[in-house]
ROZA-283240 format. One record per residue (C-alpha): residue number from 1; x, y, z. Coordinates in Angstrom, 3 decimals, always signed. Layout:
<node pos="NUM" u="X" v="Y" w="Z"/>
...
END
This chain:
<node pos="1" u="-1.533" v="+30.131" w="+7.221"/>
<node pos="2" u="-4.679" v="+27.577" w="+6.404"/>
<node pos="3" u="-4.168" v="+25.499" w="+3.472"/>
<node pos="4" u="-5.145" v="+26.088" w="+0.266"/>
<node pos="5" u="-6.427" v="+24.168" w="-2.876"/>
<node pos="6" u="-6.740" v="+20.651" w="-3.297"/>
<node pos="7" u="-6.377" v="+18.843" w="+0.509"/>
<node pos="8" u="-7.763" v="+15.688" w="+0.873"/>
<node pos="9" u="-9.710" v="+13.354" w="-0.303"/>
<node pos="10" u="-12.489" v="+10.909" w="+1.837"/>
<node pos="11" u="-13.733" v="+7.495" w="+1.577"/>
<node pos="12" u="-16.546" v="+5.695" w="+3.444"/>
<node pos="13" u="-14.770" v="+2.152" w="+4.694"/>
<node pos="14" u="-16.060" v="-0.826" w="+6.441"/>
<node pos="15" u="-12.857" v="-1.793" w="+8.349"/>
<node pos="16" u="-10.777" v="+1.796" w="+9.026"/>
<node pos="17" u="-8.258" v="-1.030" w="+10.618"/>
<node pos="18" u="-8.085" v="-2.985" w="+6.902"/>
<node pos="19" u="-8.189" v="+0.162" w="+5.048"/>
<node pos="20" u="-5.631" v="+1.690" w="+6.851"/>
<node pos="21" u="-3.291" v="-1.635" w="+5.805"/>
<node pos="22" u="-4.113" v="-1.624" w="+2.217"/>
<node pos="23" u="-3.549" v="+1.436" w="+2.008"/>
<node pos="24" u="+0.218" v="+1.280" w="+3.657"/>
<node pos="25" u="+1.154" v="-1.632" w="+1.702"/>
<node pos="26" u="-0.281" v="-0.530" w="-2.087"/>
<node pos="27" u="+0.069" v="+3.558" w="-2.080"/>
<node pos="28" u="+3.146" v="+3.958" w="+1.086"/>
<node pos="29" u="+0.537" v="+5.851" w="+2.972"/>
<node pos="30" u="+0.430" v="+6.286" w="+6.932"/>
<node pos="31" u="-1.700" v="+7.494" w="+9.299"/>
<node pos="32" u="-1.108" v="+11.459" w="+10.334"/>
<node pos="33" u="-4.194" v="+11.589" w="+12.000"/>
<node pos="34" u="-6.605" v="+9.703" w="+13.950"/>
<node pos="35" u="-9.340" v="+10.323" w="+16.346"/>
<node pos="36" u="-13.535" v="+9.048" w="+16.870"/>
<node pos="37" u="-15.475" v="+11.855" w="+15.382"/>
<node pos="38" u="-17.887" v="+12.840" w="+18.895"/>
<node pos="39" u="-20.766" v="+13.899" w="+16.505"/>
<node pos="40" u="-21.084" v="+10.923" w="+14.762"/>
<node pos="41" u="-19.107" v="+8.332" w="+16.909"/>
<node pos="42" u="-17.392" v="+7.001" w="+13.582"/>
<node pos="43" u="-13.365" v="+6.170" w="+13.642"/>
<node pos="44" u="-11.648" v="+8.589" w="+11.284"/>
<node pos="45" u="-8.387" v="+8.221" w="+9.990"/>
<node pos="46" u="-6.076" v="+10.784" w="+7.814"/>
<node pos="47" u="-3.419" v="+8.985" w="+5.902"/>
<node pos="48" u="-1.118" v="+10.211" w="+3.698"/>
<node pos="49" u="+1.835" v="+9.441" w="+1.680"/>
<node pos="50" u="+3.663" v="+12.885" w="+3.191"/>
<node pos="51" u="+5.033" v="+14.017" w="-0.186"/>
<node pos="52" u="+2.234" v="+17.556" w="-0.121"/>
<node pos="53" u="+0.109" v="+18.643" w="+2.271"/>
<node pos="54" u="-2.811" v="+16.171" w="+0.774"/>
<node pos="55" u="-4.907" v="+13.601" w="+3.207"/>
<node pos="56" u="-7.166" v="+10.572" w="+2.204"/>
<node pos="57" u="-10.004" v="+10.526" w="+4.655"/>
<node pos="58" u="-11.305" v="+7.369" w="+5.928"/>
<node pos="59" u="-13.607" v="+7.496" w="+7.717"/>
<node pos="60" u="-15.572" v="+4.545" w="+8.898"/>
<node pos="61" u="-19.649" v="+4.139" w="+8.257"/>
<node pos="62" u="-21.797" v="+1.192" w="+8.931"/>
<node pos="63" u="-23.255" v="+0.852" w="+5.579"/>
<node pos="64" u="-20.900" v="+1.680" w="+2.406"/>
<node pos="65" u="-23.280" v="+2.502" w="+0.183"/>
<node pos="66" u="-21.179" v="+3.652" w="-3.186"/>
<node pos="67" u="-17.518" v="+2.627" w="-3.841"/>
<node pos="68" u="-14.707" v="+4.437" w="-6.311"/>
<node pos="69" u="-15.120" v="+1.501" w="-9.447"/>
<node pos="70" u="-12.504" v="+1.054" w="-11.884"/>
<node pos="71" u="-13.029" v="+4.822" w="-13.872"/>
<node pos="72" u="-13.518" v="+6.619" w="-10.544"/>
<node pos="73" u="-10.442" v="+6.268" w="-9.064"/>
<node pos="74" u="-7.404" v="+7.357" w="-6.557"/>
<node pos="75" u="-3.984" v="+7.493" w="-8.229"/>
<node pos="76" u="-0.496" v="+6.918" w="-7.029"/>
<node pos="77" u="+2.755" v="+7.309" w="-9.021"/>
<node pos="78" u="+5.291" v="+4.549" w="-8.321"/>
<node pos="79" u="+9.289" v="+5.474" w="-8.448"/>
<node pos="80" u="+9.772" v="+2.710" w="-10.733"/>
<node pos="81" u="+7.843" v="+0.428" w="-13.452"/>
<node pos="82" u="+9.217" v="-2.373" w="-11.290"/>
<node pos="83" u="+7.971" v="-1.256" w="-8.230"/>
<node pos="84" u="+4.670" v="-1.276" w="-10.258"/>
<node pos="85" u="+5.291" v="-4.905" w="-11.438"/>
<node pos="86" u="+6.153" v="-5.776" w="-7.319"/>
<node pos="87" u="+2.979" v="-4.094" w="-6.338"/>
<node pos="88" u="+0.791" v="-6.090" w="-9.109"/>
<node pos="89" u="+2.517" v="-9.208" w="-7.838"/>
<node pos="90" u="+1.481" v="-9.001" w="-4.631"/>
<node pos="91" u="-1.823" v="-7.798" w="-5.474"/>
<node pos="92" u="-2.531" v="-10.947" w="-7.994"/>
<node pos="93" u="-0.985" v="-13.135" w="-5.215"/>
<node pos="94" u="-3.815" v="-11.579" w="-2.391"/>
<node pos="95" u="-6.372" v="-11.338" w="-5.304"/>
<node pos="96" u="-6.909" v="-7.429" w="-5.690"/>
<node pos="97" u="-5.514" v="-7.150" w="-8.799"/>
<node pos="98" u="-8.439" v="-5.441" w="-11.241"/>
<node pos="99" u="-6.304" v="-4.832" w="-14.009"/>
<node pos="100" u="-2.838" v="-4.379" w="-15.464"/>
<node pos="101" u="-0.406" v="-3.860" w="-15.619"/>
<node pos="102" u="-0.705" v="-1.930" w="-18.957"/>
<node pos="103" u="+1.869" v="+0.678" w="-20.632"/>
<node pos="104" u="-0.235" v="+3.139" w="-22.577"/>
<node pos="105" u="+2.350" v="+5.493" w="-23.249"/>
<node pos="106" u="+2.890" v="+9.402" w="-22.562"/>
<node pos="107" u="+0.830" v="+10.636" w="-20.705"/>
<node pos="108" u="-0.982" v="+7.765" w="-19.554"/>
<node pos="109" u="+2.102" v="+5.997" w="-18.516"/>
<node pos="110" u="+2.349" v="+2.012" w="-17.110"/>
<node pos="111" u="-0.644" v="+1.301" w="-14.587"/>
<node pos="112" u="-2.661" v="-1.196" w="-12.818"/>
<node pos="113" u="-5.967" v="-1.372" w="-10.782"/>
<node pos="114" u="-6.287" v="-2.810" w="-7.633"/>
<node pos="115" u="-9.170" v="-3.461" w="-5.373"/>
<node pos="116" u="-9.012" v="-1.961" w="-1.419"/>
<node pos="117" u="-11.036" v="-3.691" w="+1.306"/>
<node pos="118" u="-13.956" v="-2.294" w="+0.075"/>
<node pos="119" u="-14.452" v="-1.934" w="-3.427"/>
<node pos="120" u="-12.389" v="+1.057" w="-3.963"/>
<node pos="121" u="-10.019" v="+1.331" w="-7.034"/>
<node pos="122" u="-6.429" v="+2.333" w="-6.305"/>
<node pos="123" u="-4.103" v="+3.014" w="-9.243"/>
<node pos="124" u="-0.748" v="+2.735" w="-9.346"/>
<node pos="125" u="+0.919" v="+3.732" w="-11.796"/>
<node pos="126" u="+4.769" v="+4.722" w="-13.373"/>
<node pos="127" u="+5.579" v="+8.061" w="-16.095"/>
<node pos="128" u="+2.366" v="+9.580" w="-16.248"/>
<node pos="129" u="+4.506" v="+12.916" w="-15.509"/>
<node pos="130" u="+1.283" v="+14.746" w="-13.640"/>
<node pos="131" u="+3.984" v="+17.708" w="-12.506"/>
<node pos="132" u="+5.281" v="+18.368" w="-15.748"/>
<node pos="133" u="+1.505" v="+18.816" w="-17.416"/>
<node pos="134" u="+0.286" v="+20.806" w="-14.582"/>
<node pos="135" u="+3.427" v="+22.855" w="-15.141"/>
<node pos="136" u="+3.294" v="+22.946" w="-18.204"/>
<node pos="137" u="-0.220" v="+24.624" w="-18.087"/>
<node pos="138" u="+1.073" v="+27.066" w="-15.507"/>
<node pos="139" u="+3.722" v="+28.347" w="-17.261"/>
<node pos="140" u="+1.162" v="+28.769" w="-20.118"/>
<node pos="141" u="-1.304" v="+30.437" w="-17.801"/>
<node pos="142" u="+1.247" v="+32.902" w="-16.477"/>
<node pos="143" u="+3.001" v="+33.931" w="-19.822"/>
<node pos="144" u="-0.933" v="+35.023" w="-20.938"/>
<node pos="145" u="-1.102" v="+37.123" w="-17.915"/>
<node pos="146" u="-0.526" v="+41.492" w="-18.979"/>
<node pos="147" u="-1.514" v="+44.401" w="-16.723"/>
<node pos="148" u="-4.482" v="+44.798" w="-18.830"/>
<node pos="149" u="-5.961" v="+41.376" w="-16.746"/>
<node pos="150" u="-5.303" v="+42.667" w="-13.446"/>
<node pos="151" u="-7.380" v="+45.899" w="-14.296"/>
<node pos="152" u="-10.747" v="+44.282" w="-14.951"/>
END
């Protein structure tokens, strides 16, 4: 069966090496996939954090010429608001830090911004309960559903 709906996400990068590490250490990603695209003779590299069926793309270029800034962003839920405070730590310590950490409540949650190799915001964040909303519209969705919808 092919996959269906939302499956990846990619990124021009500089460094697919440095990327690749930033990416491991700040959003608990690894590489699933790797290989030099024959076309274009770029490196491209499929990472993910193997919790869906969802990829970031990097794929390397030799000219980045847009980046993800702070309101464009990726986002990444943390298990804890501790392993948010670790993560901004470390990220203050090897100066990527952008922002945070702030607690802005339900739905929002407690988030930072950090900075990837190239310019790229990550977020991590801790409570923004994603799954519950999205269910939450589901449910809503599907209750509005009759027979009369499926005959037009």
């Amino acid at each position: 069966m092919s996959d269906l709906g939302f499956t990846h996400i990619a990124l021009g990068v500089s460094d697919i090496d440095q990327s690749i590490a930033f990416y491991a250490k700040y959003a608990a990603m690894q590489v699933v996939h790797r290989r030099t695209d024959k076309t274009k003779h770029v490196d491209v590299a499929w990472i993910s954090d193997l919790t869906r069926p969802f990829v970031l793309v990097l794929i390397q270029v030799a000219e980045l010429k847009s980046t993800l800034a702070p309101s464009s962003h990726l986002g990444v839920a943390c298990q804890t608001r501790e392993e948010v405070d670790r993560l901004c730590n470390e990220a203050r310590l090897e100066n990527v830090l952008i922002d945070g950490p702030h607690d802005w409540g339900f739905p929002v949650g407690y988030w930072a911004f950090f900075r990837d190799p190239d310019g790229h915001t990550l977020e991590v964040s801790y409570g923004q309960e994603i799954s519950f909303t999205v269910e939450q519209a589901v449910n809503k969705s599907n209750s509005n559903l009759t027979i009369e919808n499926f005959r037009r």
